[in-house]
C-alpha positions, 0 to 999 in steps of 0.5 A, a space after each residue: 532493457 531496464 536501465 532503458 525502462 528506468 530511463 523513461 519513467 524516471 521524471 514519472 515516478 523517481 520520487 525526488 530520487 537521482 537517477 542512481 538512486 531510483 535504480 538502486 531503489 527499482 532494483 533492492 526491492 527486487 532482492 527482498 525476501 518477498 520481492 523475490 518471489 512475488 515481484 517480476 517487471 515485464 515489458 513488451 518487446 518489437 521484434 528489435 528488442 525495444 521495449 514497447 511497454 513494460 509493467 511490474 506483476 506483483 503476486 498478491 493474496 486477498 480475501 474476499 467474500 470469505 475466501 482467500 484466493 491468490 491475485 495478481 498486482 498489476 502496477 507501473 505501466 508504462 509505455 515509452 512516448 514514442 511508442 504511445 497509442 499503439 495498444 501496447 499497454 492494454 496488451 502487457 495487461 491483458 497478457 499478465 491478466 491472462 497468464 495469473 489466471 491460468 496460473 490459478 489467480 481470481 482476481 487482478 488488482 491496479 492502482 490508476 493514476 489517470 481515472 478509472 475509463 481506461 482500464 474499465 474498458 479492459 475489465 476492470 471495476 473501481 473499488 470505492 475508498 474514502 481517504 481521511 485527514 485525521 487530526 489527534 485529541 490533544 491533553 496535557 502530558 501523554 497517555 500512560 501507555 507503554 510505546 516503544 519501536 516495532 522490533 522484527 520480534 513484533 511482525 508475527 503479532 503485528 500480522 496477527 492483529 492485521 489479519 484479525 482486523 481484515 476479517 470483518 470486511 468482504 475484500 481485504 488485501 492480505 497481510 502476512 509477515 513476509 508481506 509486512 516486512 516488504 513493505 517497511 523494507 520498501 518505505 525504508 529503502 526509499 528514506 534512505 536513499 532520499 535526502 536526509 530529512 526528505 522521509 522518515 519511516 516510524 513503526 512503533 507499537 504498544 506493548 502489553 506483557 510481553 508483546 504488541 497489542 497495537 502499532 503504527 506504520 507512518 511515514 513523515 515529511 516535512 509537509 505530510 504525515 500518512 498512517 500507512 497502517 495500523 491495527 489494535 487487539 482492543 475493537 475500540 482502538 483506543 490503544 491505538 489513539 493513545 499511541 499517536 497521543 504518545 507521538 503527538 506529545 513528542 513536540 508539544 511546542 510544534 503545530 500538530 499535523 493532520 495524519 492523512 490515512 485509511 481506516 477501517 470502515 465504521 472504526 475510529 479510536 476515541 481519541 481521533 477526529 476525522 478532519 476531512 474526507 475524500 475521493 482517493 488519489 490513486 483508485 484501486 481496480 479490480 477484475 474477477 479473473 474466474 466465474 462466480 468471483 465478486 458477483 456483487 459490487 464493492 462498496 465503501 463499507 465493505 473493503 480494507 486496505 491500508 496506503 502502504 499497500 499501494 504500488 
């Protein structure tokens, strides 16, 4: 049954991977220490075992309007051709939908990649979200400011200073450790059965005393650079803008890359200029699963959440 979902939405979704690979990486995620407990995939069966649709549950924890509540992730919908407009995908999402409410979530979340129509009809709202193209204040030589590789010491202060920076804002995905190591383990696995220079992962930090203050999470390819999350003690940022100072002073020879990213909203480190603004590619979505659940609407101003978060 997986092998034969995995078959079918490998030209979707299989990221420049061979087929072994996507299976591999499909599969490894399933084994990490959150994705063991908080990732199950799904599908929908006729009564000779075909899959007629499946969908990944992703067991998620938010904060939203002061409280946090468990919520379900809903992603990788997926209907095989043949089986296509017959309602089998609005029923795989109703039914995972249904059952993370009698579990006691409050809230479904998404990410579309066809438009926000179809899953309005079954619930859902847009949550509006600008994405950023950045671009790094250049000076001669790089700032003085201790910059080294994010270490498994540094996830508890990493998850602190994430946690800290979501508070201000009505709707935050959570951030754990557990939740942060899965989503480097995720970006790594897939570098590392990409081909060789297809995907960098980079985490770094800067360190004051003896921990981290500020860090990073990017993701590099030959033609693209995403931050997909990053946080600082300081509310200005700036020792977040010098870091990528830091790393832009690596290749002083080279043309600089924009950073395309998400930021908080109403915060930009100094040394940061945003180049451009855009409507998101992939619009999270989300459906109260419980009365009195965002009662007002989501705007701009009021969600943070990060490109690593996307599933």
């Amino acid at each position: 049954m997986l092998q034969q979902i995995l078959d079918e939405s490998y030209e979707i979704w299989a990221d420049e991977l061979t087929p072994r690979a996507y299976a591999q990486y499909n599969l490894a995620q399933l084994r990490t220490p959150w994705g063991r407990h908080n990732l199950c995939r799904y599908a929908l069966l006729d009564a000779d075992g075909h899959v007629l649709t499946s969908a990944k549950r992703y067991g998620l924890h938010v904060r939203l309007d002061g409280r946090e509540m468990a919520a379900v992730g809903i992603g990788a919908v997926y209907t095989p051709r043949a089986q296509r407009r017959g309602g089998h995908a609005a029923a795989i999402v109703n039914a995972l939908v249904n059952d993370a409410a009698a579990a006691g979530a409050e809230l479904a979340v998404l990410f579309s990649e066809i438009g926000t129509g179809y899953y309005e009809r079954l619930g859902f709202v847009a949550v509006p979200r600008h994405e950023l193209l950045l671009s790094v204040a250049e000076k001669p030589g790089a700032p003085m400011t201790l910059v080294r590789c994010g270490e498994e010491r540094d996830i508890p202060a990493v998850a602190a200073i994430a946690d800290a920076m979501s508070r201000p804002h009505r709707f935050a995905v959570g951030q754990n450790e557990d939740y942060i190591r899965y989503s480097l383990s995720r970006k790594r696995l897939l570098s590392g059965l990409l081909t060789p220079g297809a995907l960098t992962v980079e985490f770094f930090i800067v360190e004051e005393g003896a921990g981290a203050v500020a860090f990073a999470i990017l993701t590099v390819t030959p033609d693209d650079v995403i931050l997909e999350m990053c946080g600082d003690r300081d509310p200005g940022g700036a020792r977040l803008g010098a870091l990528l100072q830091v790393l832009r002073a690596r290749t002083p020879a080279e043309k600089a890359q924009g950073i395309t990213c998400f930021l908080a909203p109403g915060w930009l480190p100094p040394q940061i200029e945003i180049e451009s603004s855009g409507a998101v590619r992939e619009v999270m979505m989300v459906k109260p699963l419980k009365e009195g659940v965002l009662t007002a609407p989501l705007r701009h101003s009021d969600v943070l959440y990060w490109h690593g978060d996307l599933f």
